[in-house]
PyMOL CGO cylinders between C-alpha atoms (Angstrom):
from pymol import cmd
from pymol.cgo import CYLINDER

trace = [
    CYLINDER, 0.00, 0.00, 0.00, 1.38, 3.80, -1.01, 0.3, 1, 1, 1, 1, 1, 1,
    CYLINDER, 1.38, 3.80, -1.01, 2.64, 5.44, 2.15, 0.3, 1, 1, 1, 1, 1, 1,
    CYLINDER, 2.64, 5.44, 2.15, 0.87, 8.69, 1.07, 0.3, 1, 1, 1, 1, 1, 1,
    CYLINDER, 0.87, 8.69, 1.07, -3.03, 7.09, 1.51, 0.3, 1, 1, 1, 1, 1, 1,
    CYLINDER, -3.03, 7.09, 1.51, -2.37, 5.90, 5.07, 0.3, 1, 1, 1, 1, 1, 1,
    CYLINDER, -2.37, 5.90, 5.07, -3.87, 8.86, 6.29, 0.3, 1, 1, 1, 1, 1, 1,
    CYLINDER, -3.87, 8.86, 6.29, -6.63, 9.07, 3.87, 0.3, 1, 1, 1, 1, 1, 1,
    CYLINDER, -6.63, 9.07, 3.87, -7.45, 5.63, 4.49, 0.3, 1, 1, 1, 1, 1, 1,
    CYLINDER, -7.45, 5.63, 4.49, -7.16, 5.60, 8.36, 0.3, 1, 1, 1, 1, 1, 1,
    CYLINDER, -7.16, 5.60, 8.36, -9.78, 8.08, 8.39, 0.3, 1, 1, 1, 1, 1, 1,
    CYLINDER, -9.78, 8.08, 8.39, -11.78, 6.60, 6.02, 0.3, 1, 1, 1, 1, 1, 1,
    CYLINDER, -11.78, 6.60, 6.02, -11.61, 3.07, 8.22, 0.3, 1, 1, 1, 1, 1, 1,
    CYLINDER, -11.61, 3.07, 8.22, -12.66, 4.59, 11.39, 0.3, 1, 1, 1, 1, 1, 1,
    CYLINDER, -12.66, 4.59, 11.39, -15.12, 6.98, 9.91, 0.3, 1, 1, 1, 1, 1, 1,
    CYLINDER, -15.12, 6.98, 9.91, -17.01, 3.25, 8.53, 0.3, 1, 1, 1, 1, 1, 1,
    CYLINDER, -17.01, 3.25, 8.53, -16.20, 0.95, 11.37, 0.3, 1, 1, 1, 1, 1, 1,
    CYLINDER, -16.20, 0.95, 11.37, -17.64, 3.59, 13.59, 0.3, 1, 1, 1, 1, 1, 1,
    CYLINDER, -17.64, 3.59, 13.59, -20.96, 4.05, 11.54, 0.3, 1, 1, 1, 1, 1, 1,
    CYLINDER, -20.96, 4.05, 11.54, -21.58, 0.54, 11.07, 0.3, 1, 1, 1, 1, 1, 1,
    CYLINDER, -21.58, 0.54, 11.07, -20.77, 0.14, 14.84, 0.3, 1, 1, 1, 1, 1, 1,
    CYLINDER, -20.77, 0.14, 14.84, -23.52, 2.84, 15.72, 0.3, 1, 1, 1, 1, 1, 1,
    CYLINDER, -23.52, 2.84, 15.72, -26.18, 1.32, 13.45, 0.3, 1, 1, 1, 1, 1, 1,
    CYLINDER, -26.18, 1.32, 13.45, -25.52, -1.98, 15.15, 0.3, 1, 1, 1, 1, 1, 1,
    CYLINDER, -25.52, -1.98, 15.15, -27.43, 0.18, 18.48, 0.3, 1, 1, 1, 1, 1, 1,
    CYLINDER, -27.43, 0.18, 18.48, -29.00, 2.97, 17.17, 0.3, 1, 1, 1, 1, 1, 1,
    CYLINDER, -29.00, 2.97, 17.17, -31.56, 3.15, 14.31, 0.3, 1, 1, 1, 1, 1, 1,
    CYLINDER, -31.56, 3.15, 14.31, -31.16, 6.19, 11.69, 0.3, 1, 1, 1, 1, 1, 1,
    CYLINDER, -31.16, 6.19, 11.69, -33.19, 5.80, 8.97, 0.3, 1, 1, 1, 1, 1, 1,
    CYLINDER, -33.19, 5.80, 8.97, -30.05, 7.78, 6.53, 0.3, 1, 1, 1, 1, 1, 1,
    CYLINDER, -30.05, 7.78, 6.53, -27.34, 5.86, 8.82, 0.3, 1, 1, 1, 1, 1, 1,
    CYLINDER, -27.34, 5.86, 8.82, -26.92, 2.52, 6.38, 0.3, 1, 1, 1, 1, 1, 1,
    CYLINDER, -26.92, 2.52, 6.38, -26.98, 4.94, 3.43, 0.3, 1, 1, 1, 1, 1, 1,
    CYLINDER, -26.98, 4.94, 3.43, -23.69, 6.88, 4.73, 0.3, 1, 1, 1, 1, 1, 1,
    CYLINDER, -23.69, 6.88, 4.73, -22.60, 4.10, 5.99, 0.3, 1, 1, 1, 1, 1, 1,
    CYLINDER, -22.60, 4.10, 5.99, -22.46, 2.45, 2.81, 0.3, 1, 1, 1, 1, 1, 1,
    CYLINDER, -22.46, 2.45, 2.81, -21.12, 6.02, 0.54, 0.3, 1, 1, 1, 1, 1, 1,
    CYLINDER, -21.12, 6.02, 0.54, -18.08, 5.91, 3.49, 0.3, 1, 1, 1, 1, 1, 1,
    CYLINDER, -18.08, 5.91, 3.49, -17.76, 2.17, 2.75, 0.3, 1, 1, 1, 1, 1, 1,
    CYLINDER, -17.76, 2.17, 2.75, -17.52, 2.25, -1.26, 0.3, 1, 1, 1, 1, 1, 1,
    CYLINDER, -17.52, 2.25, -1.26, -14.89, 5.34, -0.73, 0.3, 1, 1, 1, 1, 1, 1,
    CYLINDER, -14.89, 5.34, -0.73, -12.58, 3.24, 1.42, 0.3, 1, 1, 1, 1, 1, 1,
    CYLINDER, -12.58, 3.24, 1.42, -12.81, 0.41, -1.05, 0.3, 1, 1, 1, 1, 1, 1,
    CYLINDER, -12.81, 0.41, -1.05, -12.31, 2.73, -4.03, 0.3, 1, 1, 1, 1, 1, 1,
    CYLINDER, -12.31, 2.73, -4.03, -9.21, 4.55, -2.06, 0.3, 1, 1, 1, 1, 1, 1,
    CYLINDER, -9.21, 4.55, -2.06, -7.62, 1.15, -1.53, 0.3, 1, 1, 1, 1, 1, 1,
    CYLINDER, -7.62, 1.15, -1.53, -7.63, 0.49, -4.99, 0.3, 1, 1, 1, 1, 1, 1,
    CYLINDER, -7.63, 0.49, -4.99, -6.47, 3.43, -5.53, 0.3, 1, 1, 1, 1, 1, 1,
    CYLINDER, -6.47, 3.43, -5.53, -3.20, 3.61, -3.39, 0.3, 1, 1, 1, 1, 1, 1,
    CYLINDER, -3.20, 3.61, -3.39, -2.04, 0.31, -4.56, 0.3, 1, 1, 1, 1, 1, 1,
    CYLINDER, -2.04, 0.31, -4.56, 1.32, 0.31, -4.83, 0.3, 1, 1, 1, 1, 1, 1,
    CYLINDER, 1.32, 0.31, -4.83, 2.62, -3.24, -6.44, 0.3, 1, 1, 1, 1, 1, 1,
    CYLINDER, 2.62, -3.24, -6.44, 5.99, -4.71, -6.25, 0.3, 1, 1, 1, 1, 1, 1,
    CYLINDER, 5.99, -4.71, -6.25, 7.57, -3.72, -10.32, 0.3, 1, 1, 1, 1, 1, 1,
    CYLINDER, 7.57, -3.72, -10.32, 10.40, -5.28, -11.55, 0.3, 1, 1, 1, 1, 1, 1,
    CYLINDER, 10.40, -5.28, -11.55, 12.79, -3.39, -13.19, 0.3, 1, 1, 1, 1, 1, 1,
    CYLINDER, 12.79, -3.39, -13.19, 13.98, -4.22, -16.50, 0.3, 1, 1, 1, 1, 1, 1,
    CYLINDER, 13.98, -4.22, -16.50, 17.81, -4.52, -17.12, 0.3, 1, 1, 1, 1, 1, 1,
    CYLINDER, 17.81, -4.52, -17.12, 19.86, -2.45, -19.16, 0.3, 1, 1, 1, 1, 1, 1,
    CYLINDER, 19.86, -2.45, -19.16, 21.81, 0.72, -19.14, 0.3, 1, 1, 1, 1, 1, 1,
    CYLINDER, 21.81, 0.72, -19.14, 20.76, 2.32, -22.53, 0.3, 1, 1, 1, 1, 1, 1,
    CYLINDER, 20.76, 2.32, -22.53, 16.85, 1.82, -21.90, 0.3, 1, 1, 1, 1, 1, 1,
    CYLINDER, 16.85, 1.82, -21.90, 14.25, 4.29, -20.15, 0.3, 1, 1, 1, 1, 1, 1,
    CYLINDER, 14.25, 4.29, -20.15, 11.49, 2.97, -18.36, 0.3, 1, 1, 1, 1, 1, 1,
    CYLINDER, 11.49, 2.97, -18.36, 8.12, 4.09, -18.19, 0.3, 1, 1, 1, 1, 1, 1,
    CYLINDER, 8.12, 4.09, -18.19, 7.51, 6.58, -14.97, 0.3, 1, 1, 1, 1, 1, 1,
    CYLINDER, 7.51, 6.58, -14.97, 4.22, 5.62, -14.54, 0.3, 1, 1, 1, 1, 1, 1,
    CYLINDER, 4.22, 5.62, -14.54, 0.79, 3.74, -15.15, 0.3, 1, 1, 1, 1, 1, 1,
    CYLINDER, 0.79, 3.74, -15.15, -1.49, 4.67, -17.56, 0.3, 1, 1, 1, 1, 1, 1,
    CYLINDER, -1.49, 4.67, -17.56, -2.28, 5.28, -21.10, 0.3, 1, 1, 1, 1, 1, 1,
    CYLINDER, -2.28, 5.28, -21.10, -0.23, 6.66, -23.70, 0.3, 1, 1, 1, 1, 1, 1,
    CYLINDER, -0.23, 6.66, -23.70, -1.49, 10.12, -25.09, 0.3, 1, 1, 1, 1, 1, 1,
    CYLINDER, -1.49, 10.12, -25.09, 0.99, 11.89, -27.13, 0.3, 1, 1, 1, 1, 1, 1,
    CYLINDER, 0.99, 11.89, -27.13, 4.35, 10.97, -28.86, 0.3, 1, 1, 1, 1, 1, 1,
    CYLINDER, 4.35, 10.97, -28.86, 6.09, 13.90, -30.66, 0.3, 1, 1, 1, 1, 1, 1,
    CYLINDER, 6.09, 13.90, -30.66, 9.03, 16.15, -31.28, 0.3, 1, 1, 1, 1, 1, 1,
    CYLINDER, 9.03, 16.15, -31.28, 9.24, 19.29, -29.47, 0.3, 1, 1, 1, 1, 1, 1,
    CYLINDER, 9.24, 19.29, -29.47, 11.56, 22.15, -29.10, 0.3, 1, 1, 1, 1, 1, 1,
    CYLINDER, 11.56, 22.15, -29.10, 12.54, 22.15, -25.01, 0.3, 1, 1, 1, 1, 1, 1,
    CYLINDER, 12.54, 22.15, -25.01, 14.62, 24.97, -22.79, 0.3, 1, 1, 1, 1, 1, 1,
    CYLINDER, 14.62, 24.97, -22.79, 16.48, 23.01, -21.27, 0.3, 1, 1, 1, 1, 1, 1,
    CYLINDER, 16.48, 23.01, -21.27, 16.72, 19.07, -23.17, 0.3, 1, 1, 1, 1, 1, 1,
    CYLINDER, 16.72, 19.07, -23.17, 17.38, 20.83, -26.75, 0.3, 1, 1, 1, 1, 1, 1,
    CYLINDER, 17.38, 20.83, -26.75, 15.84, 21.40, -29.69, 0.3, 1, 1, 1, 1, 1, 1,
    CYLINDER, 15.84, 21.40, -29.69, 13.53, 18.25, -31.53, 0.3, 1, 1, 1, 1, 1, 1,
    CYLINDER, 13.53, 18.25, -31.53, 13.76, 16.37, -28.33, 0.3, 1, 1, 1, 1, 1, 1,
    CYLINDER, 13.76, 16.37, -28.33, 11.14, 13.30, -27.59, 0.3, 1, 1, 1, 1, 1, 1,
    CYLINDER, 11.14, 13.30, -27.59, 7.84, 13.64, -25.59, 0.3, 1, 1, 1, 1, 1, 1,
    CYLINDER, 7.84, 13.64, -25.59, 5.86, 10.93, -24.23, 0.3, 1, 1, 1, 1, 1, 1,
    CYLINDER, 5.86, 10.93, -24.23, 3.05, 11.88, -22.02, 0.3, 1, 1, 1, 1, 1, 1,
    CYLINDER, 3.05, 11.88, -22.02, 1.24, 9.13, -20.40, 0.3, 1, 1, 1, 1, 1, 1,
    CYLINDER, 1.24, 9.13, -20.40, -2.32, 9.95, -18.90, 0.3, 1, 1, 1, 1, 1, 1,
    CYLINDER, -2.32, 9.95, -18.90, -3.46, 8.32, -15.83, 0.3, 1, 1, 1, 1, 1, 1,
    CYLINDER, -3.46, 8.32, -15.83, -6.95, 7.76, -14.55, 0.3, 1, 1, 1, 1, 1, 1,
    CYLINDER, -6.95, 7.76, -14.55, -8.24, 7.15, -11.22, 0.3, 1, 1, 1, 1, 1, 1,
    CYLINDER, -8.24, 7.15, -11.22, -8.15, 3.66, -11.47, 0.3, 1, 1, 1, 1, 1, 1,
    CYLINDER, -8.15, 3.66, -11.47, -4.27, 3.24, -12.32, 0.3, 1, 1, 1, 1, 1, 1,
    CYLINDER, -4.27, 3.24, -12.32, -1.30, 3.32, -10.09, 0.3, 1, 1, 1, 1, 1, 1,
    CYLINDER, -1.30, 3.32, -10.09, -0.64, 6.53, -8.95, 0.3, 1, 1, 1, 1, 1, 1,
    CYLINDER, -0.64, 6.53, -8.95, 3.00, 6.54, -7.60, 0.3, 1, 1, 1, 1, 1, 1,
    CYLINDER, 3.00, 6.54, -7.60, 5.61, 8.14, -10.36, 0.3, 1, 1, 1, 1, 1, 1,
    CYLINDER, 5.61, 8.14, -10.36, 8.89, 6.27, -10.77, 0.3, 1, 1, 1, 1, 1, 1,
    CYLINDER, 8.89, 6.27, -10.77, 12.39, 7.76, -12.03, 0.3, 1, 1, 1, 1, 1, 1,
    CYLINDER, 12.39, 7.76, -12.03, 12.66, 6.72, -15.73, 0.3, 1, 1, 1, 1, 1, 1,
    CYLINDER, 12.66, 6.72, -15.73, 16.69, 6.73, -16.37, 0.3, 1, 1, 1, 1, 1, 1,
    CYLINDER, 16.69, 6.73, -16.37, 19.30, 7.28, -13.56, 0.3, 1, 1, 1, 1, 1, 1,
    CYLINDER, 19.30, 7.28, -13.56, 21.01, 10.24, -13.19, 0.3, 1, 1, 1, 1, 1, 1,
    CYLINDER, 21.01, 10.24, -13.19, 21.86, 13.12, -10.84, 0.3, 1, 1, 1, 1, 1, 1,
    CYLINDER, 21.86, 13.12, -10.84, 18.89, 15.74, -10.09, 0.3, 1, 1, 1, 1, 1, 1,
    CYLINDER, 18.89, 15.74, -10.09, 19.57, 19.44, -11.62, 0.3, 1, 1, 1, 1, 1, 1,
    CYLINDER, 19.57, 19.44, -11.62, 16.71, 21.02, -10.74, 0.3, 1, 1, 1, 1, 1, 1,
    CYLINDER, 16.71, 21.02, -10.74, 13.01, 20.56, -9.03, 0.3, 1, 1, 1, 1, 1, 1,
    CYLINDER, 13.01, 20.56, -9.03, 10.53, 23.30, -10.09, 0.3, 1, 1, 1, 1, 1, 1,
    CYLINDER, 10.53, 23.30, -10.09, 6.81, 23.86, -8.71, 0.3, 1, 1, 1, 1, 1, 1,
    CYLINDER, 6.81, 23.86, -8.71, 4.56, 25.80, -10.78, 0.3, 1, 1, 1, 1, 1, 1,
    CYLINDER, 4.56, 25.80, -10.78, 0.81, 26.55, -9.47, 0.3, 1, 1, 1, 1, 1, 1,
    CYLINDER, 0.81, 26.55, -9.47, -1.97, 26.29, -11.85, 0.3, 1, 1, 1, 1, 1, 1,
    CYLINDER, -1.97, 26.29, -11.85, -5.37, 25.59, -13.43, 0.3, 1, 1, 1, 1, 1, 1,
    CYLINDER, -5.37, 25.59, -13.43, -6.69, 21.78, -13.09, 0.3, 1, 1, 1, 1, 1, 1,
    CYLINDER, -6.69, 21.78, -13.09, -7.76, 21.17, -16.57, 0.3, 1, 1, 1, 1, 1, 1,
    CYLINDER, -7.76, 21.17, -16.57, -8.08, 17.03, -17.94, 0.3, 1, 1, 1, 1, 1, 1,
    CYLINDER, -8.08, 17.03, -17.94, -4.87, 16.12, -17.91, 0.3, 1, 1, 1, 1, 1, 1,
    CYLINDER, -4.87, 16.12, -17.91, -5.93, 14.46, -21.13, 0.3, 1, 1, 1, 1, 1, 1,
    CYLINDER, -5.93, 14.46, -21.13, -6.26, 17.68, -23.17, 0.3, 1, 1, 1, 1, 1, 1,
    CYLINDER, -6.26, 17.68, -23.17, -2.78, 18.78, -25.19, 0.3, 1, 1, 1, 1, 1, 1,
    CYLINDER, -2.78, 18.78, -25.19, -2.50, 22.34, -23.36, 0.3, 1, 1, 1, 1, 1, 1,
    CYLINDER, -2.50, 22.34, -23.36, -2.71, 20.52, -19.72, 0.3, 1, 1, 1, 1, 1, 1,
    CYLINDER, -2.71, 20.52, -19.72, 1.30, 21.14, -20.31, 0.3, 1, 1, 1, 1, 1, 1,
    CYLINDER, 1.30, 21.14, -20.31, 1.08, 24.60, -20.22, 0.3, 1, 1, 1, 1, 1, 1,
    CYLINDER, 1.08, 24.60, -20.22, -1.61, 25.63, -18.03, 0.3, 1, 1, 1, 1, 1, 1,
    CYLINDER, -1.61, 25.63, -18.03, -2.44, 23.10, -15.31, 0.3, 1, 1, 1, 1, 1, 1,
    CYLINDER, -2.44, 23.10, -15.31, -0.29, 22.84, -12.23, 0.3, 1, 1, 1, 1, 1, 1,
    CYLINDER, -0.29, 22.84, -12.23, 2.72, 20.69, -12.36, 0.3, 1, 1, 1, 1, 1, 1,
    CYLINDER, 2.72, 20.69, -12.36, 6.18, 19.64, -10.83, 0.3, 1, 1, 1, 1, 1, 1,
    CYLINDER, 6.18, 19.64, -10.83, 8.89, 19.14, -13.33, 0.3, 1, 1, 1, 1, 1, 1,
    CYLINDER, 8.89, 19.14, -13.33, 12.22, 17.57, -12.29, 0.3, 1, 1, 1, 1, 1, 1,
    CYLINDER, 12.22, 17.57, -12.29, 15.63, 17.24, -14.49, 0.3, 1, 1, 1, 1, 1, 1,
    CYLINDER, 15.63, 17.24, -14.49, 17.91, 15.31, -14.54, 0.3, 1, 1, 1, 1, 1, 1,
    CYLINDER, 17.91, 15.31, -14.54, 21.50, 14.63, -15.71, 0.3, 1, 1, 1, 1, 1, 1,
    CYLINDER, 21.50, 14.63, -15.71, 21.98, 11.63, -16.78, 0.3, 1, 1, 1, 1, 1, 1,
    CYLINDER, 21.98, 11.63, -16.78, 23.93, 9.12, -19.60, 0.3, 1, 1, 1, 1, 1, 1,
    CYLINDER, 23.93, 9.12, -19.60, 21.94, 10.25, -22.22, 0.3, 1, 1, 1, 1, 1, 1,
    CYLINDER, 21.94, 10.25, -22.22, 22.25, 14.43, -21.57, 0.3, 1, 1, 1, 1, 1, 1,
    CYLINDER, 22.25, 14.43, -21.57, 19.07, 16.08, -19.83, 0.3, 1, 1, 1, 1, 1, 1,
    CYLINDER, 19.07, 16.08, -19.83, 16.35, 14.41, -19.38, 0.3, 1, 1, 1, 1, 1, 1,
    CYLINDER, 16.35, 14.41, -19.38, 12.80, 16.09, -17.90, 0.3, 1, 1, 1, 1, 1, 1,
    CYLINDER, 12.80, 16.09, -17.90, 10.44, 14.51, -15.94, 0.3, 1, 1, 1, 1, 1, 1,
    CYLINDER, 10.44, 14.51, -15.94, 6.86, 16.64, -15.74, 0.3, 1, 1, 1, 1, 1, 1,
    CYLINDER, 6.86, 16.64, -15.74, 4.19, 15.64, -13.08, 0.3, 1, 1, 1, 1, 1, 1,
    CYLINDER, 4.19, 15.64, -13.08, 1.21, 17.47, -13.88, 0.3, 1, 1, 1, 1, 1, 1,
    CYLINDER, 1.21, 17.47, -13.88, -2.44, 17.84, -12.17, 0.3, 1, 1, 1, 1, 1, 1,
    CYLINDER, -2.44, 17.84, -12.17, -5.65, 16.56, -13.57, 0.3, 1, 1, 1, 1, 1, 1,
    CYLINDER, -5.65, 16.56, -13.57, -9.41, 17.97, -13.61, 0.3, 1, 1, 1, 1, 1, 1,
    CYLINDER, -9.41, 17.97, -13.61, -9.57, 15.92, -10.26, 0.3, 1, 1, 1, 1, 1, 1,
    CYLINDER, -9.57, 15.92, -10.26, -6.54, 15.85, -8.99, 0.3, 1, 1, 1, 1, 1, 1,
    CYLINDER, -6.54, 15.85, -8.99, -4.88, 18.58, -6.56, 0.3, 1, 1, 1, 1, 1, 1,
    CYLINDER, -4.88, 18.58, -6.56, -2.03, 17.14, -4.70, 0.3, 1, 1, 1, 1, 1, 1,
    CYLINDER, -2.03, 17.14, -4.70, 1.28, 16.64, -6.20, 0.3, 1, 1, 1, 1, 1, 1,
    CYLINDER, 1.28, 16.64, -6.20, 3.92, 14.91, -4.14, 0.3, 1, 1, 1, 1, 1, 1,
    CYLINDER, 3.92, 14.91, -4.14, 7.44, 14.63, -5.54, 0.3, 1, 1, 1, 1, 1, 1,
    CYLINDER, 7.44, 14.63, -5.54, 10.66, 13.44, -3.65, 0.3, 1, 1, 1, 1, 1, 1,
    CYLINDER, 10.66, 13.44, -3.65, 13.64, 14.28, -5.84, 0.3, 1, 1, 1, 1, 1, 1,
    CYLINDER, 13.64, 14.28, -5.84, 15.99, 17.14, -4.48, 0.3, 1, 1, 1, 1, 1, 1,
    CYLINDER, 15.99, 17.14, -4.48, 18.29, 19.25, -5.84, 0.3, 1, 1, 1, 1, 1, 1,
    CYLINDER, 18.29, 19.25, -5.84, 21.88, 17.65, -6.34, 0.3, 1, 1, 1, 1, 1, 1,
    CYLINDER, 21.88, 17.65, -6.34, 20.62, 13.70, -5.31, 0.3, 1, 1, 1, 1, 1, 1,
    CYLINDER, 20.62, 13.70, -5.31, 21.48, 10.78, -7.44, 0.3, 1, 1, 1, 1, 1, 1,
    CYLINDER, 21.48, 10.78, -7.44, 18.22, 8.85, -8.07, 0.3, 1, 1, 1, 1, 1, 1,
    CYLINDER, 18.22, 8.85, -8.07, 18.59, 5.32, -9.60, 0.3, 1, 1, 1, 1, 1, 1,
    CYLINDER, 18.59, 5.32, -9.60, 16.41, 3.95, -12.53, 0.3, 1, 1, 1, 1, 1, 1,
    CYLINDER, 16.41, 3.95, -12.53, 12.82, 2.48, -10.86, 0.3, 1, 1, 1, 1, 1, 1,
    CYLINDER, 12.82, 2.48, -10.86, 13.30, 5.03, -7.54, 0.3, 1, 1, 1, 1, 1, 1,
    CYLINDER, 13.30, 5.03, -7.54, 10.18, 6.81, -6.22, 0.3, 1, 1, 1, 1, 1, 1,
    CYLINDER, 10.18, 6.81, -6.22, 10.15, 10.07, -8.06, 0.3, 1, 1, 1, 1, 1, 1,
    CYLINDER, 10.15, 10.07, -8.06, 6.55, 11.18, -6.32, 0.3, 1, 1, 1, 1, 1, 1,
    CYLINDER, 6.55, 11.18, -6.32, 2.62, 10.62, -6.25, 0.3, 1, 1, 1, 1, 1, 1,
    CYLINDER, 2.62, 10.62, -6.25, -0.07, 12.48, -7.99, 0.3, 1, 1, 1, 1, 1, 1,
    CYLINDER, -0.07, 12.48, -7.99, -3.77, 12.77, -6.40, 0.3, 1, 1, 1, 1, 1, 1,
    CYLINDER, -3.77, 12.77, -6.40, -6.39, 11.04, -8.41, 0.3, 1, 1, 1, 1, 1, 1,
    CYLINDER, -6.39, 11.04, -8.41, -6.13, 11.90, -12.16, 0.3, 1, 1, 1, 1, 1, 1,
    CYLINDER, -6.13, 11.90, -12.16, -3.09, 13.28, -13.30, 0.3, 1, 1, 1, 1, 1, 1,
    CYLINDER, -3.09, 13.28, -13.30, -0.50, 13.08, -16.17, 0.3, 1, 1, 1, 1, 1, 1,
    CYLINDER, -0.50, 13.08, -16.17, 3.64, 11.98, -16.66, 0.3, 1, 1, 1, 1, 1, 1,
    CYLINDER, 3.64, 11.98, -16.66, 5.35, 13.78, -19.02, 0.3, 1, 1, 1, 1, 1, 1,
    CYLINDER, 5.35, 13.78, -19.02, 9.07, 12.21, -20.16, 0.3, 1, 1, 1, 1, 1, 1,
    CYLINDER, 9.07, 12.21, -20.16, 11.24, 14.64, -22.51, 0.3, 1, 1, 1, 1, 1, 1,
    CYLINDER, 11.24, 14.64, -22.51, 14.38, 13.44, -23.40, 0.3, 1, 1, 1, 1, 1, 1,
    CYLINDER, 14.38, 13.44, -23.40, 16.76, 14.07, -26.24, 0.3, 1, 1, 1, 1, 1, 1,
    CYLINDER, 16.76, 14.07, -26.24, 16.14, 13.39, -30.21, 0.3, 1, 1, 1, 1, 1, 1,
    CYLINDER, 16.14, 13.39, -30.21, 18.88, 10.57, -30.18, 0.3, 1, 1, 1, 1, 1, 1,
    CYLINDER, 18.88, 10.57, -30.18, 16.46, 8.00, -27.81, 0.3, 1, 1, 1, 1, 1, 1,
    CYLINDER, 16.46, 8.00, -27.81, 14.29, 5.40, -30.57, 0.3, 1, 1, 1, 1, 1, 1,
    CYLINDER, 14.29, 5.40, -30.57, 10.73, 5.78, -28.76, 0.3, 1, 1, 1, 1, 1, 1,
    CYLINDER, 10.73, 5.78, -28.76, 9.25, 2.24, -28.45, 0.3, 1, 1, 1, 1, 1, 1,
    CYLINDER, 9.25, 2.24, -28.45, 5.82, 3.10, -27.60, 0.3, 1, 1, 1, 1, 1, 1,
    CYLINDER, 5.82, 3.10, -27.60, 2.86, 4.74, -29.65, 0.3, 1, 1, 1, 1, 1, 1,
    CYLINDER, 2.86, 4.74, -29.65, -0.09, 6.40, -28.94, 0.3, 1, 1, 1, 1, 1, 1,
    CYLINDER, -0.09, 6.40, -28.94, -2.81, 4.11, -27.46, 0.3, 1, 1, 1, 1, 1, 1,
    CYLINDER, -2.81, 4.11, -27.46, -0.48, 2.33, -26.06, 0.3, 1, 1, 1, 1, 1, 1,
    CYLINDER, -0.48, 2.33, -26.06, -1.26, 0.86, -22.05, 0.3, 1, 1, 1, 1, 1, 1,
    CYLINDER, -1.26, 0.86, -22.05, 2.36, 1.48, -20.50, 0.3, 1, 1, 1, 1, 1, 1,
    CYLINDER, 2.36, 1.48, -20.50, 3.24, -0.34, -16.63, 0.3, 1, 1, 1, 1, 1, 1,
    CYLINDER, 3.24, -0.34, -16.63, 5.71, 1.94, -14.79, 0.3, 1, 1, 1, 1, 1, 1,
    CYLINDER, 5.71, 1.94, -14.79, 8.63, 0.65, -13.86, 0.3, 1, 1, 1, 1, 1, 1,
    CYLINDER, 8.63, 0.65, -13.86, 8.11, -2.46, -16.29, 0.3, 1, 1, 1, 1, 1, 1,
    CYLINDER, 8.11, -2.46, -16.29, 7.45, -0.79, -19.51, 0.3, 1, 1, 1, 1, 1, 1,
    CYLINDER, 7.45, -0.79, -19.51, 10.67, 0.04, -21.92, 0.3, 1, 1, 1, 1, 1, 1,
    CYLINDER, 10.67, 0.04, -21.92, 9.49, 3.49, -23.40, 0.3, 1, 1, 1, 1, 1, 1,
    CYLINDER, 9.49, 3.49, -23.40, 12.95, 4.18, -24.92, 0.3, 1, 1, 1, 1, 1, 1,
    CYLINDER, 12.95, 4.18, -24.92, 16.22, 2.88, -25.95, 0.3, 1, 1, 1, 1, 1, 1,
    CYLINDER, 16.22, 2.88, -25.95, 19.64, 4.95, -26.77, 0.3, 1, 1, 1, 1, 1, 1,
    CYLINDER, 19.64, 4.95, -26.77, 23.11, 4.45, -26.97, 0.3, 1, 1, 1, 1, 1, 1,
    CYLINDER, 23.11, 4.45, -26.97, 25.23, 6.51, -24.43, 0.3, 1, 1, 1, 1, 1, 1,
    CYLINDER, 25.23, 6.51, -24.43, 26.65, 10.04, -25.29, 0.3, 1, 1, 1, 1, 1, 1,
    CYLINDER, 26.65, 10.04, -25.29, 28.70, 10.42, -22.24, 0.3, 1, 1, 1, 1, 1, 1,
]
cmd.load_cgo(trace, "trace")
């Protein structure tokens, strides 16, 4: 279970224990009703802060996919800091995938930047631009590589764990996003993209990339 829904689903355990325990001696005709909306949250937040053993794939010249979910975009894109015509991969997430992020290549952190926002669907193009995000990056074997965890319509809690000037290994924790969200990767135009749009990727299991080393 994700460390970061012990609290959400402590709460949500006493809260239903304790109504089910009063209806057990007290009869409220709404009781078994909210009793039962408390239940179906706790079973739905369970789900929801799953957080599965992954195997990570061996290999120094692959990148691995930072997260659950869906594949949404794949294209070429001019970036500040990776260079110009590097690779983006954004990967969509909805409420019912695994929400914890995972660091997609090793390397040392260069910078962690927080930038407040609007909560659009993650799904939508522009969510890049306008919703609120974290975006870490890293230097690693390949160059610069960016890592983008950005908010949903739902979501409103983004939790990320890299600091500045920490080496992070391949399949670390990188963070959580809160229910809904997106992953962006950006990395540089010399990585062979092995996934398409469409595409269901596993974090920490799925091989999003391949390169061979610049450094």
């Amino acid at each position: 279970m994700a460390p970061e829904g012990r609290k959400i689903l402590s709460i949500l355990l006493i809260v239903t224990a304790g109504l089910f325990f009063i209806g057990l001696f007290i009869k409220i005709a709404l009781l078994p009703i909210i009793a039962g909306i408390f239940a179906f949250l706790l079973v739905f937040s369970l789900n929801f802060f799953r957080d599965p053993d992954r195997k990570i794939p061996e290999g120094n010249n692959i990148i691995i996919s930072p997260a659950d979910g869906k594949v949404t975009t794949v294209t070429t894109i001019n970036d500040p800091d990776v260079g110009e015509n590097s690779k983006l991969v954004s990967i969509f997430l909805n409420v019912f995938d695994v929400h914890a992020n995972r660091v997609p290549i090793s390397g040392k952190v260069i910078s962690v930047n927080h930038k407040d926002g609007q909560f659009v669907s993650a799904f939508r193009h522009d969510a890049a631009d306008v919703n609120e995000q974290t975006t870490t990056l890293f230097d690693t074997s390949l160059g610069a590589v960016k890592v983008k965890q950005i908010a949903g319509l739902i979501a409103r809690r983004i939790l990320c764990y890299a600091k500045s000037g920490e080496k992070m290994n391949k399949g670390d924790r990188l963070g959580f996003i809160m229910f809904g969200s997106r992953t962006d990767v950006i990395f540089p135009p010399s990585v062979n993209v092995l996934v398409k749009v469409g595409q269901r990727v596993v974090g920490t299991e799925t091989i999003i990339g391949n390169f061979v080393n610049e450094k």
